[in-house]
SESEKOL-121518 format. One record per residue: residue in three letters; y, z, x of N, C-alpha, C in turn. Coordinates in steps of 0.2 Angstrom, whole numbers, plus 5000, padded with zeros to 4 digits. Example, Ala and Ser with C-alpha at 12.3 -4.5 7.8 and 13.67 -1.06 7.14 Angstrom:
# SESEKOL-121518
ALA497250395066497850395062498450395066;SER498950355064499550365068500050395064;
This chain:
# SESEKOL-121518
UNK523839634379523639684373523939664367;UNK524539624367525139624364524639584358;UNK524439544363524039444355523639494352;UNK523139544355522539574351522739604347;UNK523439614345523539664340523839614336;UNK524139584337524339514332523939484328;UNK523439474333522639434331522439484327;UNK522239524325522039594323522439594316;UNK522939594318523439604311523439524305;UNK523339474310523239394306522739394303;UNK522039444305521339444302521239494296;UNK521639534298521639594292521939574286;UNK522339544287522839524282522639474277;UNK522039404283521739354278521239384275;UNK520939444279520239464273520539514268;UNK521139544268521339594264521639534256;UNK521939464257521939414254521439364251;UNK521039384256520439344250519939414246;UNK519939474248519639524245520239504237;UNK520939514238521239514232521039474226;UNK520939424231520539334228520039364224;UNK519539384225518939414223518839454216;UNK519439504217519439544212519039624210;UNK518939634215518239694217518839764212;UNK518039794209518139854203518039904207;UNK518239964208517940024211517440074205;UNK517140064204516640094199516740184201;UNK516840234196516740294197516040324194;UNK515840384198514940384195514940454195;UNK515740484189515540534185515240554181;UNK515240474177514740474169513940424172;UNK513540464168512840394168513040344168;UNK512640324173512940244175512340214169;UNK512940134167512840124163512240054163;UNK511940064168511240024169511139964166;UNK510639964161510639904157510739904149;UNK511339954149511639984143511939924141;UNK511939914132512439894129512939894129;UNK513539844125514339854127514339854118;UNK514339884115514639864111515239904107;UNK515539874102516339864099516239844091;UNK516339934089516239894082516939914079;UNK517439864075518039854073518039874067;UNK518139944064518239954058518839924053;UNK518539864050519239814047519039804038;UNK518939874034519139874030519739914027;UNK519739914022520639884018520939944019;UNK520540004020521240044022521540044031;UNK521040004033521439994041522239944039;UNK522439914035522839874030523439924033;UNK523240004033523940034031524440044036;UNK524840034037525540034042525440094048;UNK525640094052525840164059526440124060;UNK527140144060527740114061527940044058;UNK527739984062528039934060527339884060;UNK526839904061526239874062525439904058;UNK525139854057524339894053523939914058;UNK523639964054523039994062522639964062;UNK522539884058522039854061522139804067;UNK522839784068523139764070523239814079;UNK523339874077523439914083522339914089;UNK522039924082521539924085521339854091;UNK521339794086521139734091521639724096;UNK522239754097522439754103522139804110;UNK522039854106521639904112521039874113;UNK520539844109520039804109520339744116;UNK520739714114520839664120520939684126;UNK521239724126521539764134520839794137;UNK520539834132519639874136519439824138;UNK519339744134519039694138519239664143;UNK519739654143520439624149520339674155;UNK520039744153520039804161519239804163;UNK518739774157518339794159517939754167;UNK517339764171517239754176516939644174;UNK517139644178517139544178516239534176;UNK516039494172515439484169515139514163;UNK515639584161515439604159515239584151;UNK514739584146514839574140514539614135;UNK515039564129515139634122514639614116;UNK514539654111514439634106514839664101;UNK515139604097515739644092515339664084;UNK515539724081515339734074516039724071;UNK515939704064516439714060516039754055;UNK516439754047515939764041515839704038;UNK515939634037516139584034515439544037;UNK515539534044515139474045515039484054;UNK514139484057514239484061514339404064;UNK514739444071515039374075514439344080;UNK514039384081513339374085512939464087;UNK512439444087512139494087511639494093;UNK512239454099511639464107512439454109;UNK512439504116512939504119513239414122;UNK514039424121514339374122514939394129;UNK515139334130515639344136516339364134;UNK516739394140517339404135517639354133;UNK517739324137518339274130518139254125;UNK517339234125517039224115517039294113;UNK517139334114517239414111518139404111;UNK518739374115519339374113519439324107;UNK519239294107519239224101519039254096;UNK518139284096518439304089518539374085;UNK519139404089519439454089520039414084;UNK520039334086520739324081520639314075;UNK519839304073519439264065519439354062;UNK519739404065519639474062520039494056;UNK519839504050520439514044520239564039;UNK520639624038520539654034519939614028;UNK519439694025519039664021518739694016;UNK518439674010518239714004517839754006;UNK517339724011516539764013516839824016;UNK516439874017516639924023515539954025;UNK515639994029515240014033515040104035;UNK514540134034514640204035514340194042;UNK514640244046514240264054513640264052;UNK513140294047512440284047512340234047;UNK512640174044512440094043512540074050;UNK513340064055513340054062512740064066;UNK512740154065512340164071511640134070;UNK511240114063510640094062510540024065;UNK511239994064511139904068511239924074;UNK511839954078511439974085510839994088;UNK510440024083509640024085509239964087;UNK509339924079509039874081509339824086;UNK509939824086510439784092509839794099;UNK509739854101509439874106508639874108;UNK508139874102507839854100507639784102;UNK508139724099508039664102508239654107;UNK508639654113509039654119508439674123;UNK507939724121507639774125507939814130;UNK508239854129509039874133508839964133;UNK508939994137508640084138509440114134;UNK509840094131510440114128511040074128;UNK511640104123512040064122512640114123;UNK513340074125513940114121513840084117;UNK514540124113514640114107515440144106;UNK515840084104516240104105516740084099;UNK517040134095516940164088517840144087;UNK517940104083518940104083518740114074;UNK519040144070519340164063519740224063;UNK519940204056520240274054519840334052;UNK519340344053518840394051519040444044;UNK518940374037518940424032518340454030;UNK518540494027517740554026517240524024;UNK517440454017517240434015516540374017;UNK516740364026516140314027515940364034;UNK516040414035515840444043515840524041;UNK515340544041514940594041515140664046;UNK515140704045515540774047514940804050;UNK514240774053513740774060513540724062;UNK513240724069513040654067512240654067;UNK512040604066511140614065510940594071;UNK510540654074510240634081509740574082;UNK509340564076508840524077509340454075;UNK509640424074509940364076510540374082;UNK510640434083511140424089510740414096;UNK510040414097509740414101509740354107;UNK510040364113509940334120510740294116;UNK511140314114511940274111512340334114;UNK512840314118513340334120513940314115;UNK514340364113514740354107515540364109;UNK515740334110516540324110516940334104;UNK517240384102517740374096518240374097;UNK518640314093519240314095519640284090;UNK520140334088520540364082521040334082;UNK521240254073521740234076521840264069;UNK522340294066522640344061523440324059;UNK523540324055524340324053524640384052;UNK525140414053525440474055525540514047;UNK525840454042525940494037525540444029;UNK525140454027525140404021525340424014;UNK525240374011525640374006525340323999;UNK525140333996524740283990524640293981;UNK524940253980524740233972524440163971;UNK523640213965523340143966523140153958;UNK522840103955522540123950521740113949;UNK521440183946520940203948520340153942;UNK520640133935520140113933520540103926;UNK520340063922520640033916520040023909;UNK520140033903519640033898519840023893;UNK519639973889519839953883519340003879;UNK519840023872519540073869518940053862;UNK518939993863518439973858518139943862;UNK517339933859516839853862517139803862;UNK517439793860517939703861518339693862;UNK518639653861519239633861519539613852;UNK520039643852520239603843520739553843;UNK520639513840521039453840521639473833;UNK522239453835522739453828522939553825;UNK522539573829522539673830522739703836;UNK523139743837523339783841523039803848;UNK522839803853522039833859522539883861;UNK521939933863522439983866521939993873;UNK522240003878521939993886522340063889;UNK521840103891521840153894521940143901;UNK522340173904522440163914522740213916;UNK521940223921521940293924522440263931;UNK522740313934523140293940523440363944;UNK523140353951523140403955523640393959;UNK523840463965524540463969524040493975;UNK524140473982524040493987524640503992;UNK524640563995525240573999525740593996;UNK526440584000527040613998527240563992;UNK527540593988527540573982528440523984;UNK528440463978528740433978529440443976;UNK529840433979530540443975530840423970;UNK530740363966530640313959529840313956;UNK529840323949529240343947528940253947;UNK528440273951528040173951527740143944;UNK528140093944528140043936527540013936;UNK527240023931526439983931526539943924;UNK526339883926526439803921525739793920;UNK525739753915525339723910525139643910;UNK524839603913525339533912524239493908;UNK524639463904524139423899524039353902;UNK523739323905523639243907524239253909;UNK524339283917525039273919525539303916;UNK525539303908526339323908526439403905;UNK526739413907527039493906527039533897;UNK526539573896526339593889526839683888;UNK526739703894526939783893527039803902;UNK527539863900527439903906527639963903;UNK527540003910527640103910527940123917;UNK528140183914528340203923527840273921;UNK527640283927526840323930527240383931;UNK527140433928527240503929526640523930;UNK526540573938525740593939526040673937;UNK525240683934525240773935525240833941;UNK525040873940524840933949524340893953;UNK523940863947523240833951523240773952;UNK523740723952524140673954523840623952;UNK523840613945523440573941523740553935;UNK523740503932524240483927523740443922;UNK523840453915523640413913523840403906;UNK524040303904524140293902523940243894;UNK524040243892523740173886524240133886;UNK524340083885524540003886524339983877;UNK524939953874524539923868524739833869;UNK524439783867524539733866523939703861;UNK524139613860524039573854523839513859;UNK522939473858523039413859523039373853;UNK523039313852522939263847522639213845;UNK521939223853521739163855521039233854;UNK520339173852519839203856519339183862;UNK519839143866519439133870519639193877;UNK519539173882519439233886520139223889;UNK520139313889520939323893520739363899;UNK521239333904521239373911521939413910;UNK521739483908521939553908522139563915;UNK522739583918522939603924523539663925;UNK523239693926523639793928523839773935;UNK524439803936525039773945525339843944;UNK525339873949525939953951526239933957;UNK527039943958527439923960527239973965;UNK526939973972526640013979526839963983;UNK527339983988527439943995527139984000;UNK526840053998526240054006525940034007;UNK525340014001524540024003524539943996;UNK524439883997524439833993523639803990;UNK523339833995522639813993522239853985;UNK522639893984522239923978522739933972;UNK523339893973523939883968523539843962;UNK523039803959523039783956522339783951;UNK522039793948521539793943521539743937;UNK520839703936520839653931520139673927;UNK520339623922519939643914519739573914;UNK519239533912519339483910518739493903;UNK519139473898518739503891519039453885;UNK518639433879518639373875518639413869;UNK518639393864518739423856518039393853;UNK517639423854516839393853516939423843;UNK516339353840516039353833515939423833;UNK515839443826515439493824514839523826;UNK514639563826513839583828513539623825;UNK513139583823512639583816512239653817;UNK512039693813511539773814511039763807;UNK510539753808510039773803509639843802;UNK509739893794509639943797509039933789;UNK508439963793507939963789507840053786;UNK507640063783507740123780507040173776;UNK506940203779506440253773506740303771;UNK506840293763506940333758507640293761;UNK508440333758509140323758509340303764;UNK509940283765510340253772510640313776;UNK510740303782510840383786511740383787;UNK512140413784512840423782513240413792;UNK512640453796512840463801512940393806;UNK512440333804512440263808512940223803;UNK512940243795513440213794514140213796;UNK514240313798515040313801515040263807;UNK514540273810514640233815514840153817;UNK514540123813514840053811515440053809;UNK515440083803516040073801516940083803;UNK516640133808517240163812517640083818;UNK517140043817517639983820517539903819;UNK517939883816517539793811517239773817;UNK517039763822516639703826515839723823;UNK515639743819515139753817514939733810;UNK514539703809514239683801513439723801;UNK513539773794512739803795512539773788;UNK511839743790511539763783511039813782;UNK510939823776510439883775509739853771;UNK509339863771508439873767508039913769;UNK507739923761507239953763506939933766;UNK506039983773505639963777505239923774;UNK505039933767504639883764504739833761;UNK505339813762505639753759506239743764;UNK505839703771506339693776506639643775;UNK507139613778507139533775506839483779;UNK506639423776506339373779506339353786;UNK507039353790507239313795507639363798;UNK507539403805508039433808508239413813;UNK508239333816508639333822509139323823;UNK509739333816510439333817510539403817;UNK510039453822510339523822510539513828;UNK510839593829510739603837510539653838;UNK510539703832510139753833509739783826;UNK509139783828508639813821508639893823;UNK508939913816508739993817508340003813;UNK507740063813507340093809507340163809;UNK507640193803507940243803507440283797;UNK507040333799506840393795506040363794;UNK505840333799505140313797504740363799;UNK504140373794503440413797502840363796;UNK503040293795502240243794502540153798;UNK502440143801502240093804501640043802;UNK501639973797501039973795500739903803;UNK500239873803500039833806500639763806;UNK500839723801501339673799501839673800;UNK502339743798502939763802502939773811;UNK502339793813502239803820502239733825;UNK502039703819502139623822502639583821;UNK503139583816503739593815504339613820;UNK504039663823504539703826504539683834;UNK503839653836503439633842503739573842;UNK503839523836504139453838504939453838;UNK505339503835505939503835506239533844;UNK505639573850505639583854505539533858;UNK504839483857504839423861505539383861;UNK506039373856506439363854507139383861;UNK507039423860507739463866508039503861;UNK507739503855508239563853508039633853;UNK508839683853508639753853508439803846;UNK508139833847507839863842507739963841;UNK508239993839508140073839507740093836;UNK507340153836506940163830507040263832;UNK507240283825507240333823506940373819;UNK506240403821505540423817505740453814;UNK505540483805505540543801504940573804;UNK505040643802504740713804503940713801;UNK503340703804502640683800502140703805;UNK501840743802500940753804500540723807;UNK500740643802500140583803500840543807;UNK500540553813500940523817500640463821;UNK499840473817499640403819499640353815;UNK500140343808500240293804500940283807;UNK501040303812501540273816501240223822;UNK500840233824500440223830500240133829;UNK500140153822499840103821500140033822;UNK500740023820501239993823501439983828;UNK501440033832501740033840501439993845;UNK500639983840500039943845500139883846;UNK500439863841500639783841501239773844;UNK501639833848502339803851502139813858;UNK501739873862501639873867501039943869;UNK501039963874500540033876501140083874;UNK501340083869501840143868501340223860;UNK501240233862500940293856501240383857;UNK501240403850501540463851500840513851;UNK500740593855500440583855500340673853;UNK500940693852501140763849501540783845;UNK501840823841502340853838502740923843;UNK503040933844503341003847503741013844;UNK503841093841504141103835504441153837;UNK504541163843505141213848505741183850;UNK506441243848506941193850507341173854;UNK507341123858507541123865508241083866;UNK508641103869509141033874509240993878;UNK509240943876508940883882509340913889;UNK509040903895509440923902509440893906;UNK509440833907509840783911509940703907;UNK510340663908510540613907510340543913;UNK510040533914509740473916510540393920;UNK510840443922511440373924511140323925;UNK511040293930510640243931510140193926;UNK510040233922509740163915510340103914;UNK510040083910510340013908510940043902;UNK510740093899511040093893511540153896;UNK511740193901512140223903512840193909;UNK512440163913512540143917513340093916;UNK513140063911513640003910514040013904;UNK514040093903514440123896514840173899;UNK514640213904515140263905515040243912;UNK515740243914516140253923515740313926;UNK516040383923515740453924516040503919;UNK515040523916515140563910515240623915;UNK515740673907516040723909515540783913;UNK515740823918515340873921515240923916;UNK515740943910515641003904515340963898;UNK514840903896514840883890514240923887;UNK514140923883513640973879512940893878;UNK512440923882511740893879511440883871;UNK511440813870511140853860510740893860;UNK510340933854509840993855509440953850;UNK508540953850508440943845507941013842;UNK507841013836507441063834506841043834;UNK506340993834505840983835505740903838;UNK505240883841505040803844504440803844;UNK504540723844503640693847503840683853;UNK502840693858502640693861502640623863;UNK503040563867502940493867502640473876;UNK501940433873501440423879501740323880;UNK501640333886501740253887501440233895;UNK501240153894500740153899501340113904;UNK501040073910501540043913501839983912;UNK501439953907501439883902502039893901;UNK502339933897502839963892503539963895;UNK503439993902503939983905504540033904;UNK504340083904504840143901505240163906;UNK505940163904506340193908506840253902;UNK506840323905506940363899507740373901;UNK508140383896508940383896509040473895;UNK508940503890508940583891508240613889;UNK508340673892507540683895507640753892;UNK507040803891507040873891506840893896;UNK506740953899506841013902505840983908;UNK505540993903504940973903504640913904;UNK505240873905505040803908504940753902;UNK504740773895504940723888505440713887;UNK505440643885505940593885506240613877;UNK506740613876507340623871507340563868;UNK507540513873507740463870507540393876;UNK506940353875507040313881507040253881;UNK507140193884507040133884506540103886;UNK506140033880505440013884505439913883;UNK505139913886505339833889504639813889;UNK504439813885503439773886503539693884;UNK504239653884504439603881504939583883;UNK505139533882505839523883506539553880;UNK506539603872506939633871506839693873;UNK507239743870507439813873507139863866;UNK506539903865506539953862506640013864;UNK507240033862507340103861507240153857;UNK506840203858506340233855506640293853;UNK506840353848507140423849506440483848;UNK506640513852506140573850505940613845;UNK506640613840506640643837507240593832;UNK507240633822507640583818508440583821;UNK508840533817509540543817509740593812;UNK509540653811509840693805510240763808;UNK510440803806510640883807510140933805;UNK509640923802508940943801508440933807;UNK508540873811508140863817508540903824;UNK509240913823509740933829510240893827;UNK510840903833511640883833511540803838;UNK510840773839511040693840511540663836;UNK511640653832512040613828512940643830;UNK512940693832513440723831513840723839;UNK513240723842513440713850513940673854;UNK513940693858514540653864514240563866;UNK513640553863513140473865513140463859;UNK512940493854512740443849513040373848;UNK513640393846514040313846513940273849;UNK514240313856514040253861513540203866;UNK513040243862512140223866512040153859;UNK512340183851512240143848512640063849;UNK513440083849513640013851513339973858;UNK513140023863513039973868512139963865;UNK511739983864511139963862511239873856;UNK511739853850511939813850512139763852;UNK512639793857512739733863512539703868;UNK512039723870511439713874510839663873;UNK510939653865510439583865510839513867;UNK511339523868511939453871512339473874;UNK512739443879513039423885513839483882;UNK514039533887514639543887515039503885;UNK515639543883516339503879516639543884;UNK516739573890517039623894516939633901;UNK517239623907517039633913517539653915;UNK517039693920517739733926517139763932;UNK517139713936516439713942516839763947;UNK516339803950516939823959516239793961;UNK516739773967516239733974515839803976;UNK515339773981514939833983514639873978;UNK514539873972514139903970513539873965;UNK513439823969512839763964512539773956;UNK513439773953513439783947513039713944;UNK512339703941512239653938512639623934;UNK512839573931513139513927512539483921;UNK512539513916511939493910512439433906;UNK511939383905512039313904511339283898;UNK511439323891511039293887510839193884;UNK510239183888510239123888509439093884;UNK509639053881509239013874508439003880;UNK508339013886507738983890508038993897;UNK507839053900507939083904507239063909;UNK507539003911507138953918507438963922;UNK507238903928507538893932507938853932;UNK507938803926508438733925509038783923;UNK509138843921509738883918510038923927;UNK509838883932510138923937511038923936;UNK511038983936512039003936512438983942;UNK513038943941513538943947513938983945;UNK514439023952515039053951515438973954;UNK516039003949516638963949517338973951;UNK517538963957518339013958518638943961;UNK519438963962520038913967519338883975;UNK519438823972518838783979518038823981;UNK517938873973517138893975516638853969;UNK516038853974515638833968514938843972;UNK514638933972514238943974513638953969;UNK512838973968512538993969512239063969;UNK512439123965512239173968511439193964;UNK511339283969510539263966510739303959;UNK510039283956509939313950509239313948;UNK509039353941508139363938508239363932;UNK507639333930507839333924507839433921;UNK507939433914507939513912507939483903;UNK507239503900507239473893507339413892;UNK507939393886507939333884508739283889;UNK508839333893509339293899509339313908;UNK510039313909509739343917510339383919;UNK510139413925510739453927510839413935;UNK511439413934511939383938512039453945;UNK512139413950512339483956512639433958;UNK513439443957514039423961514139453967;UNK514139513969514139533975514139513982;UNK513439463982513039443989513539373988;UNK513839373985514239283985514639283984;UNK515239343983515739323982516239393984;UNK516539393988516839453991517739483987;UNK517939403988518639433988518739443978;UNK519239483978519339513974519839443968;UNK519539453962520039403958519639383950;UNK519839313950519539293942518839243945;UNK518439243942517939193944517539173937;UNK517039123934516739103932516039083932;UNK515739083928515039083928514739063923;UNK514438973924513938933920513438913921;UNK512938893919512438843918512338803913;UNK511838763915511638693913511538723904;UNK511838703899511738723891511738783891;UNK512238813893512838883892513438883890;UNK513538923886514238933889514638983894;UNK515438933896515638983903515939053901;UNK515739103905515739173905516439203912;UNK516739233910517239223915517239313917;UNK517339323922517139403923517739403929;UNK517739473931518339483934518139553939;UNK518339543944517939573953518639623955;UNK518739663956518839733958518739743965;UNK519239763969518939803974518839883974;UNK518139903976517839983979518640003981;UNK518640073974519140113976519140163980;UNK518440173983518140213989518840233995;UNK518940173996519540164001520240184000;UNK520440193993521040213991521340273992;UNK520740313992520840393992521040403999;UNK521140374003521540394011521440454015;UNK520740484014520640534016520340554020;UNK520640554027520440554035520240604037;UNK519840594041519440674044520040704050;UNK520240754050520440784056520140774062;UNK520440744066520040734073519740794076;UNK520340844078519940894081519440934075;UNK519540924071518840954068518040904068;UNK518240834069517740804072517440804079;UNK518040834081517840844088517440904092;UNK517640944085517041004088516441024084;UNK516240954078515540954074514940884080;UNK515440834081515340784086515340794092;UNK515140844094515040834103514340844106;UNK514440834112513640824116514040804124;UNK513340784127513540734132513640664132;UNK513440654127513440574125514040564117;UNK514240604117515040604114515540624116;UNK516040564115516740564121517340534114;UNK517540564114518240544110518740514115;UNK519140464115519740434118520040424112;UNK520740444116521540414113521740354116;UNK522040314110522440264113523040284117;UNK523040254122523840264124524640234122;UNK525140274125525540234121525840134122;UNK525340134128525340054130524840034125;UNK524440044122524140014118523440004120;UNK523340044125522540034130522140084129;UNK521540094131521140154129521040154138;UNK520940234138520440244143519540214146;UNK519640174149518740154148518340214150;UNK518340254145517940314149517140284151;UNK516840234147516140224150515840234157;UNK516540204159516440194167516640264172;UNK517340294167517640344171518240304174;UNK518240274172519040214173519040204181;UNK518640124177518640074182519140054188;UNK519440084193520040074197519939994200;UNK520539944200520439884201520839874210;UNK520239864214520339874221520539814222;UNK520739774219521239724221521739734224;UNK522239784218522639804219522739824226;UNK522339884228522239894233522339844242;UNK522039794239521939744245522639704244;UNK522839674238523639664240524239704243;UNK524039774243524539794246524139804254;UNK523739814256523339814263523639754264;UNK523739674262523739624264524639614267;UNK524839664261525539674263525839714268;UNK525139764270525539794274525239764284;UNK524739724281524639694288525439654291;UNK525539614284525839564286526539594289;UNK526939654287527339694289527139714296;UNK526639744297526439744304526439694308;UNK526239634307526239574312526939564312;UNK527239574307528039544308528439604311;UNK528139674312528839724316528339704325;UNK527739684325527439684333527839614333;UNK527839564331528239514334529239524334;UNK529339564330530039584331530239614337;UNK529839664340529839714344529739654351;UNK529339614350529239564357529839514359;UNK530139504352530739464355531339504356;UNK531339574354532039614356531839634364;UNK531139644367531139684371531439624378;UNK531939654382532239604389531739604392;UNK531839514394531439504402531739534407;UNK531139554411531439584417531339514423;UNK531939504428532039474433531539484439;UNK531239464441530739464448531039424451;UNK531239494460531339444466531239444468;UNK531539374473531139304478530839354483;
């Protein structure tokens, strides 16, 4: 009986050692089994994951919880990784091609909203043909890309996992955004550069030094006193002496948060620009203040009826106080637009508004079509034009609308291409821009006088005027942020395809897209070019235009969602929040935590073998007994 137990214990012991071999998962079947569900892993690794938790980045904390989930998950199992930057594939991979390129993972300019995730996991599932996925969520969950519900209709058949990698205390100075106070830049004259700069967190114990440096070298500094509302803002004065293009570079001395320490300008001291201002009856005192309040402008003046010969060394044609547009002038003003130049016209007050008309026919389907002699306020402003958009950051929320005391009714067909800048109450246009051509007519509603209304007097006028000048030619000023497909306008003599533009940076020489727009093109850095710095841009009979890439200060403001309050807008059955632990592992709740029966079968193996060796002990301690003869 003694061997069958022996024998018993030698066989228990090899299957309990090759079970170990094996490697068997005990699966728990609390939660929906996960059938033909997706695995996936999306790594939020933009730039505020950058920020420290002790001695280490929370991006850096994340892919290690990412390695262990996969190192625990059941053998075979595979993932699909997201990042914001770049996918690594988009059909599930095994885990060690999911560890690998966990190591190609790096902080990035791009970021990602959970609406945009959760939309590619649709399609993710979509292509796989798969009845759902996890989803398993590693960020800092700023407010700024994750949403405070979730949208049911993209969380559909997704099991969501969040998991909160946060840093306990932040802390940041960054600078929000810089502006030179004139159109140009001045050569051999003083510039003065406005910089806005913000404080996040516990404030700093030395007020942070903010430098100035000109091609490298050091121009000016300040030390940053923020207010209650933890904003500081300064002007910077400096001199170049060159006109060719300077890389302008703003640096504040931040060792917690490095990704938004820096801001660049890249801006040249461009020729004069030229203003033709045509005139019925006298000259308007109010476009004259205007020029004259800063030298990069040269205006000449004439009479409408003695315009001068040749206007393509303007940039901008004004027409100021007209009530007659004849057929000649119409044609006149039609080829200075095939041309690429810009063109204002500011109507006098007239009955016969179709001696206006008359000229219009010849520039495009533009006609007026009424008088309104009621006095209204313009009530909204048009951001997104071309003539707002790339002049103001963001107009004031208290500015006062201009008012006019009376306008025309301005009719336009789709030819014409209108896009209105300020609008009234009623949906006429104030002031709008039309493109039936290659240049830009801007048309006003009403005159430039105090007789018409406070246009002239306004919060825009100037500045609708100066940028409407600089817009028939290429910027002398850039300050791009990624992510926001700020176009790049590049005034070019024959806007073909022989004029395709390259970007030019340290070992780059890409390609990016672009369209034409009038008499050049606009450039979209964006799609081509991510990291933040100095780059260039030429084509074939151009000259190089040097522009300057900013990263989205979106990420700066470090403003995390409280977990437990996401935890009580965010629930269901298919929302599970986990913590990392202080090993650095997460719970796999997908599974209900996969227990690994190996384990188990090593210690069975070990307890056989302890069995065989106390029954073989016991047989050699027990005496033989004597039998006698």
């Amino acid at each position: 009986m003694r061997y069958k137990w022996l024998l018993a214990m030698r066989l228990l012991f090899l299957a309990a050692l090759i079970m170990a071999f094996a490697q068997p998962f005990f699966i728990h079947n609390n939660k929906k089994s996960s059938g033909n569900k997706l695995q996936v892993l999306y790594l939020d690794n933009s730039y505020s994951m950058s920020v420290k938790k002790g001695a280490r980045d929370l991006l850096d904390i994340a892919k290690e919880a990412i390695r262990k989930q996969v190192h625990r998950a059941t053998p075979g199992t595979r993932f699909i990784l997201l990042t914001n930057d770049k996918p690594f594939s988009f059909q599930p991979q095994p885990a060690d091609k999911v560890l690998s390129e966990m190591g190609d993972v790096d902080v990035s300019a791009e970021g990602k909203s959970v609406t945009q995730v959760l939309a590619t996991v649709q399609s993710l599932m979509q292509g796989e043909n798969t009845g759902g996925a996890d989803l398993y969520y590693y960020s800092d969950f700023q407010q700024s890309a994750f949403t405070s519900e979730p949208d049911k209709a993209l969380m559909k058949n997704i099991t969501f996992y969040g998991v909160p990698v946060q840093a306990d205390e932040v802390q940041n100075v960054y600078i929000d955004t810089a502006y030179l106070t004139t159109p140009v830049l001045q050569t051999g004259e003083s510039n003065h550069l406005v910089v806005i700069s913000r404080e996040v967190g516990k404030a700093s114990k030395e007020p942070p030094v903010l430098q100035l440096r000109i091609n490298g070298q050091v121009k000016s500094a300040a030390s940053l006193n923020f207010t209650e509302k933890n904003k500081s803002t300064d002007t910077l004065n400096f001199q170049v002496n060159s006109a060719d293009w300077q890389q302008i570079e703003l640096s504040v001395n931040d060792v917690g948060v490095r990704y938004d320490d820096t801001f660049r300008i890249a801006a040249r001291s461009a020729p004069a620009l030229s203003v033709l201002e045509l005139n019925e009856g006298s000259a308007n005192p109010y476009i004259q203040a205007v020029f004259r309040a800063y030298p990069g402008f040269r205006v000449s003046q004439s009479e409408i009826t003695a315009p001068p010969a040749e206007w393509k060394d303007y940039n901008l044609v004004i027409l100021n106080g007209i009530t007659r547009i004849d057929a000649e002038l119409g044609k006149r003003l039609n080829n200075a637009l095939q041309e690429g130049q810009s063109i204002c016209m500011f109507p006098g007050k007239t009955n016969n508004f179709e001696a206006i008309n008359e000229g219009l026919k010849q520039i495009g389907d533009i006609h007026i079509t009424g008088l309104d002699t009621s006095a209204q306020t313009a009530a909204s402003v048009q951001q997104g034009s071309a003539l707002v958009k790339d002049l103001f950051e963001k107009i004031p929320d208290n500015v006062q609308l201009p008012l006019a005391n009376w306008h025309y009714i301005i009719a336009a067909g789709l030819s014409a291409n209108q896009q209105s800048v300020l609008s009234f109450r009623n949906g006429d246009a104030f002031l709008a821009r039309y493109m039936p051509s290659r240049g830009a007519l801007y048309m006003s509603a009403v005159s430039a006088d105090l007789q018409a209304g406070n246009f002239p007097g306004s919060y825009f006028f100037a500045p609708f005027l100066y940028e409407m000048a600089m817009q028939s030619g290429s910027s002398s000023i850039y300050a791009i942020t990624t992510g926001k497909q700020q176009p790049v306008y590049l005034s070019l003599n024959n806007a073909v395809e022989r004029n395709t533009v390259h970007i030019f940076g340290k070992g780059l020489d890409v390609i990016p897209p672009q369209r034409s727009n009038g008499a050049g093109l606009d450039v979209f850095v964006d799609p081509a070019v991510k990291a933040p710095g100095f780059y260039q841009l030429a084509a074939p009979g151009s000259d190089t235009t040097r522009i300057a890439l900013n990263e989205d200060r979106s990420e700066s403001q470090l403003d995390y969602w409280d977990i437990s309050t996401l935890k009580k807008q965010w629930k269901g059955d298919d929302i599970n929040w986990v913590n990392i632990t202080d090993s650095g592992s997460i719970k796999d709740a997908a599974n209900g935590d996969n227990f690994p029966l190996w384990k188990v079968c090593i210690i069975l193996a070990l307890i056989m073998l302890a069995a065989e060796t106390y029954l073989l002990a016991r047989r050699m301690q027990k005496p033989t007994v004597a039998v006698a003869q």
